[in-house]
N, C-alpha and C positions, 0 to 999 in steps of 0.2 A: 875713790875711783868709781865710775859709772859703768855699769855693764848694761849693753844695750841687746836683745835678744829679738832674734829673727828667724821667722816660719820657712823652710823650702822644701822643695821636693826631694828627695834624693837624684833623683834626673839633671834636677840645676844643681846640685853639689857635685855631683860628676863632670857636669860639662863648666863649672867654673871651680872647680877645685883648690887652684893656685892661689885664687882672690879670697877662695874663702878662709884658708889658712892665714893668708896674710890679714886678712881683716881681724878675725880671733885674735891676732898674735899681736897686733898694734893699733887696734879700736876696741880691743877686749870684747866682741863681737861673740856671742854664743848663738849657736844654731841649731835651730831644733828640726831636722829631718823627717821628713812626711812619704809613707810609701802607700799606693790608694788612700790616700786622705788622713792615715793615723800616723802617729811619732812612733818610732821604731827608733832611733839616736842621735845622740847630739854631737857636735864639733864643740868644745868649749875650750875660753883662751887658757892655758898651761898654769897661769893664776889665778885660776879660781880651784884652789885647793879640797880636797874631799880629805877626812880624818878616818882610817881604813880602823876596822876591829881591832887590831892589831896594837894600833897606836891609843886607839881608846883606853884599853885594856891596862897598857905601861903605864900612860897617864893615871889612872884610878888607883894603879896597884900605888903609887906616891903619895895621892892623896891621906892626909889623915883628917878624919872628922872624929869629931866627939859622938861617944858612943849612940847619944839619941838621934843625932842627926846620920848615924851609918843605919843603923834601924830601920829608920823613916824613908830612906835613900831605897832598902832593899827592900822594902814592900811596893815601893813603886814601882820599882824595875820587875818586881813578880805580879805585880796586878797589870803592867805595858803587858811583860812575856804572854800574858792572859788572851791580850785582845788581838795579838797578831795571826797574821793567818799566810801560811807557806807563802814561798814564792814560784806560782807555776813557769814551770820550762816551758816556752814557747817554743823550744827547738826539737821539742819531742816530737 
């Protein structure tokens, strides 16, 4: 499946709102929304699927790996947790 993605204003997603759902929905059309020149949100079609915490989580706890390879598994995820840095609220 080809997803094709498209810049607009927030301005043009208000004043063509209709087309652009329908486009998302049956051209799988993702749209990236622009307010003064930067992304602030997307429109994206209903499948293209995002995997929440939540779901990761279930999925791992299933998993079983051999002991060296769960090891090796948790040092990475503590050396990732290392590098990341908050995520600031823009709505403060």
């Amino acid at each position: 499946m080809i997803f094709m993605k498209k810049v607009i204003t927030v301005t043009d997603a208000a004043r063509n709102f209709a087309d652009c759902v329908s486009r998302a929905r049956y051209q799988n059309v993702t749209y990236i929304l622009l307010k003064g020149g930067t992304p602030v949100a997307r429109l994206v079609p209903d499948n293209e699927k995002v995997c929440t915490g939540r779901e990761l989580a279930s999925a791992l706890n299933g998993a079983r790996l051999p002991a060296q390879e769960a090891r090796a598994w948790a040092k990475d995820l503590r050396d990732s947790r290392k590098s990341l840095k908050p995520v600031s609220d823009k709505w403060q």
